[in-house]
C-alpha positions in Angstrom: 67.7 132.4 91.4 67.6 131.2 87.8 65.2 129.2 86.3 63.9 128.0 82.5 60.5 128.4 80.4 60.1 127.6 76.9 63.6 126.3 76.6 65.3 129.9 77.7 67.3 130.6 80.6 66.4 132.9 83.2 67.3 134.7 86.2 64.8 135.4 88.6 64.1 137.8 91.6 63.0 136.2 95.1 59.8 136.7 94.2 60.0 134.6 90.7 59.7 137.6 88.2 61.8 137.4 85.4 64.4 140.4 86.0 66.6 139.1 82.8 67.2 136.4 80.1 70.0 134.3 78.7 70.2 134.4 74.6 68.2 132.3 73.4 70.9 130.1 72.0 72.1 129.8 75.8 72.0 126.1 77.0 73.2 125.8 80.3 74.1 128.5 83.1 76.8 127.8 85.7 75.0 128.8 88.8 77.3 131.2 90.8 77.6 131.5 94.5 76.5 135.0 94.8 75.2 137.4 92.3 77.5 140.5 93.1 77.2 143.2 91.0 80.1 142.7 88.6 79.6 138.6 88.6 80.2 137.1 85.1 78.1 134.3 84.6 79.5 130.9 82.7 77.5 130.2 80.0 77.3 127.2 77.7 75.8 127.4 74.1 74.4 125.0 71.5 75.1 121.8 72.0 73.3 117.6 71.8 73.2 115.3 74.8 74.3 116.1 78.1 78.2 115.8 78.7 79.1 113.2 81.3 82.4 114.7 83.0 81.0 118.5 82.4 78.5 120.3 83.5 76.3 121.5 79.9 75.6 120.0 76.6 78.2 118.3 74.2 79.4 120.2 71.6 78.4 123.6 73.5 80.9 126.3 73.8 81.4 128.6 76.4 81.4 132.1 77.2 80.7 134.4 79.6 77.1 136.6 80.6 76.6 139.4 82.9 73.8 139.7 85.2 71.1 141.5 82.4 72.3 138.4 80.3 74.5 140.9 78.0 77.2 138.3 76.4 81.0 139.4 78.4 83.0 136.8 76.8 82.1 135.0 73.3 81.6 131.5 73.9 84.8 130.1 72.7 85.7 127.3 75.3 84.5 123.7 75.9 83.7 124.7 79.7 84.6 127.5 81.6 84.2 127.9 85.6 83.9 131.5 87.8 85.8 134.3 87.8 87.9 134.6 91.0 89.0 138.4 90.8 90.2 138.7 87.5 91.3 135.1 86.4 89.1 132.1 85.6 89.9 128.6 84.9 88.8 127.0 81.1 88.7 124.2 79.1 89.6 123.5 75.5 89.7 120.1 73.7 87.6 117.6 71.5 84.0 116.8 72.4 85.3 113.7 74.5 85.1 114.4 77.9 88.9 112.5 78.5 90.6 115.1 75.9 89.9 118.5 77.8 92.9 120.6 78.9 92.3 123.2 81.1 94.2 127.3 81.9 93.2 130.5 82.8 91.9 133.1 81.3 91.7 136.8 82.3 88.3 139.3 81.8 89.2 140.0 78.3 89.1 136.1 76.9 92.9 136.2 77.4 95.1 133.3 78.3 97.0 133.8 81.1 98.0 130.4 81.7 98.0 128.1 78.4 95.3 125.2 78.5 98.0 122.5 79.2 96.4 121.0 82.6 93.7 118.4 83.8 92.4 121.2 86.3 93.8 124.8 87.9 93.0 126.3 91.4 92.9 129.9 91.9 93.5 131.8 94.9 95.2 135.0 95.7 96.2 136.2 91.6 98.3 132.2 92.4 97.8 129.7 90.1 97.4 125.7 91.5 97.9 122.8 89.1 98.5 119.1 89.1 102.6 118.0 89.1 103.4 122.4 88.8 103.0 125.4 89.8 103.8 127.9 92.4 106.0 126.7 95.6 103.4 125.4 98.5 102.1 127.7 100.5 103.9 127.8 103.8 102.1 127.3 106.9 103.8 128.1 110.7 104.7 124.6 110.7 105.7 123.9 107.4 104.3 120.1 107.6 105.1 118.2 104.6 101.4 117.2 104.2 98.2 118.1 105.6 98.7 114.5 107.0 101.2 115.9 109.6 98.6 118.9 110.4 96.2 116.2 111.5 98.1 114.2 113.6 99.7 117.7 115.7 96.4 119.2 116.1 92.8 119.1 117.1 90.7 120.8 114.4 87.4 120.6 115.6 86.4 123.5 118.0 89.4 125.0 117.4 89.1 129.0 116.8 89.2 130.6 113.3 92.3 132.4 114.4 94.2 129.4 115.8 93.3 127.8 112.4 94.4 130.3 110.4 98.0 130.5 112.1 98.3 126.5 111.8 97.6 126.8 108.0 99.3 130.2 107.7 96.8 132.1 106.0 93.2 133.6 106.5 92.0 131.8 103.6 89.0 133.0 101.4 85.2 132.3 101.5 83.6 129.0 101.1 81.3 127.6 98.9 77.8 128.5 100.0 75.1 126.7 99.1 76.8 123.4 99.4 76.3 120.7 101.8 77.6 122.4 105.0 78.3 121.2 108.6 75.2 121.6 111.0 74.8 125.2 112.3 77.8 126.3 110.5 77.5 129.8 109.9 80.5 130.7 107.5 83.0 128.6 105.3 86.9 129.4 104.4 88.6 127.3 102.0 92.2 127.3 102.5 94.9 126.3 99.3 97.6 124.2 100.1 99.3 122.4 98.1 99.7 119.0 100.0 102.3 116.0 99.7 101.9 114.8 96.3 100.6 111.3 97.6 97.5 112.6 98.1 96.4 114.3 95.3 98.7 116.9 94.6 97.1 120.7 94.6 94.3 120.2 97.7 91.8 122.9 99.5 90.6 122.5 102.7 87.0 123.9 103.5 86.6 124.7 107.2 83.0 125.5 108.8 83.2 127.6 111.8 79.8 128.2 114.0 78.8 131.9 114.7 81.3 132.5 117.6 83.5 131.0 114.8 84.7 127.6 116.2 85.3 125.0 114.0 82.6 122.8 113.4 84.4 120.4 110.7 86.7 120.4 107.2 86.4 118.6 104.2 88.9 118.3 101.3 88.5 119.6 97.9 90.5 118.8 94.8 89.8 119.8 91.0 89.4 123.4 92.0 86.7 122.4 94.2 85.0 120.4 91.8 85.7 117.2 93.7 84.2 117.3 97.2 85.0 115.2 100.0 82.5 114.5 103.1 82.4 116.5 105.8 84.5 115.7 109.0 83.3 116.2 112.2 85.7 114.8 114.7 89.6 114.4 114.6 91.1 112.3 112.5 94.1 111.3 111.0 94.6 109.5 107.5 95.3 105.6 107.8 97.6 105.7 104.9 98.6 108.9 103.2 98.5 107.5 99.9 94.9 107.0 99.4 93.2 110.5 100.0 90.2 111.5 102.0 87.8 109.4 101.4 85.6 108.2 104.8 87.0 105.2 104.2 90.9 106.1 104.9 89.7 107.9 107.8 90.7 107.2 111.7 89.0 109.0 114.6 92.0 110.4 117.1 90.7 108.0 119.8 91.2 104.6 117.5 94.7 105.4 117.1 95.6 102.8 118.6 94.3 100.6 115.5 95.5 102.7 113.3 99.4 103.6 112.2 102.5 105.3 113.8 103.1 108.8 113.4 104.2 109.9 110.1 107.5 110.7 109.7 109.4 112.8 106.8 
């Protein structure tokens, strides 16, 4: 766990003993899921007020730490998020929070993919941005959107298997320490690129119980920075064009004052 005295960032054992410390010129620490060996910890540095789109201070820059708090990466970016395998996404721009373009970076500071995006997913050494990017990923059923998806299955208490043949992949782990369904015991996130209508690149996080049922989903957009609520029954979307917000949400059973089946 992490944790700050006398204005300098810490990480701390279960226990609460200081086992390393951020530079002293460290501002903010991006909290990861799980602190594997090899995890390289965002970093922000410097910096004035709090940034209001961001996580860390304005004007910071951003870099990467390891787990003794050893600098990996010079802070260089505006914002930078966590490594998945080799890749992370970062930021670039002016100090306004509206002016930020985002790519991907490798372990060595390296572009990959040139900061020319609002947001990019990554999953599988696959790159997910907004109007571009890679084909979608196929599912069994090749749906247009993950509209369709709802409206020819029954999510909820469906097996992890069955899932992952509707979707077409085994997808990857969850985001722990997140708001999770009740009892759920283990979360998959699977990237799909849905119909453009609602939202472009989407993730779906599924929770599954210990004899892996499902317990719920949620959507995720951004990378995962934007997080929908967690659904607990079958739905389908009342109109495809506005998302997955509770509010656009019909349970299965009020179909009937909902809308027809969507159609390509």
């Amino acid at each position: 766990m992490f944790g700050k005295k006398d204005g300098r960032e810490l990480l701390l054992n279960s226990r609460g003993h200081v086992i390393a410390q951020f530079p002293a010129e460290c501002s903010s620490v991006e909290i990861p899921d799980k602190l594997a060996a090899d995890v390289w910890i965002p970093c922000g540095f410097g910096g004035t007020e709090p940034r209001k789109s961001y996580r860390g201070m304005r004007g910071s820059k951003w870099g990467y730490c390891d787990k003794s708090g050893k600098i990996c990466i010079q802070p260089q970016f505006s914002y930078c998020g966590p490594f998945v395998g080799n890749f992370a996404p970062a930021w670039v721009g002016s100090d306004s929070d509206n002016n930020q373009l985002c790519g991907a970076i490798d372990r060595a500071g390296r572009w990959v993919l040139p900061p020319r995006y609002q947001w990019v997913g990554i999953a599988d050494n696959r790159f997910i941005v907004p109007g571009s990017g890679p084909e979608p990923l196929k599912t069994a059923e090749t749906p247009k959107s993950f509209d369709k998806l709802l409206y020819a299955n029954n999510f909820i208490d469906m097996s992890k298997n069955e899932v992952d043949k509707k979707l077409g992949n085994s997808g990857r782990p969850g985001f722990r320490g997140q708001v999770q369904p009740a009892i759920c015991t283990k979360t998959v996130v699977y990237d799909i690129i849905t119909d453009p209508r609602c939202g472009g690149g989407v993730s779906f996080e599924f929770g599954y119980d210990k004899d892996e049922k499902c317990l719920g989903w949620r959507a995720l957009q951004n990378g995962g920075w934007n997080q929908y609520q967690w659904i607990t029954e079958d739905v389908v979307l009342r109109d495809p064009r506005h998302g997955f917000d509770v509010g656009n949400l019909i349970p299965k059973s009020d179909l009937h004052a909902g809308r027809k089946q969507p159609t390509d």
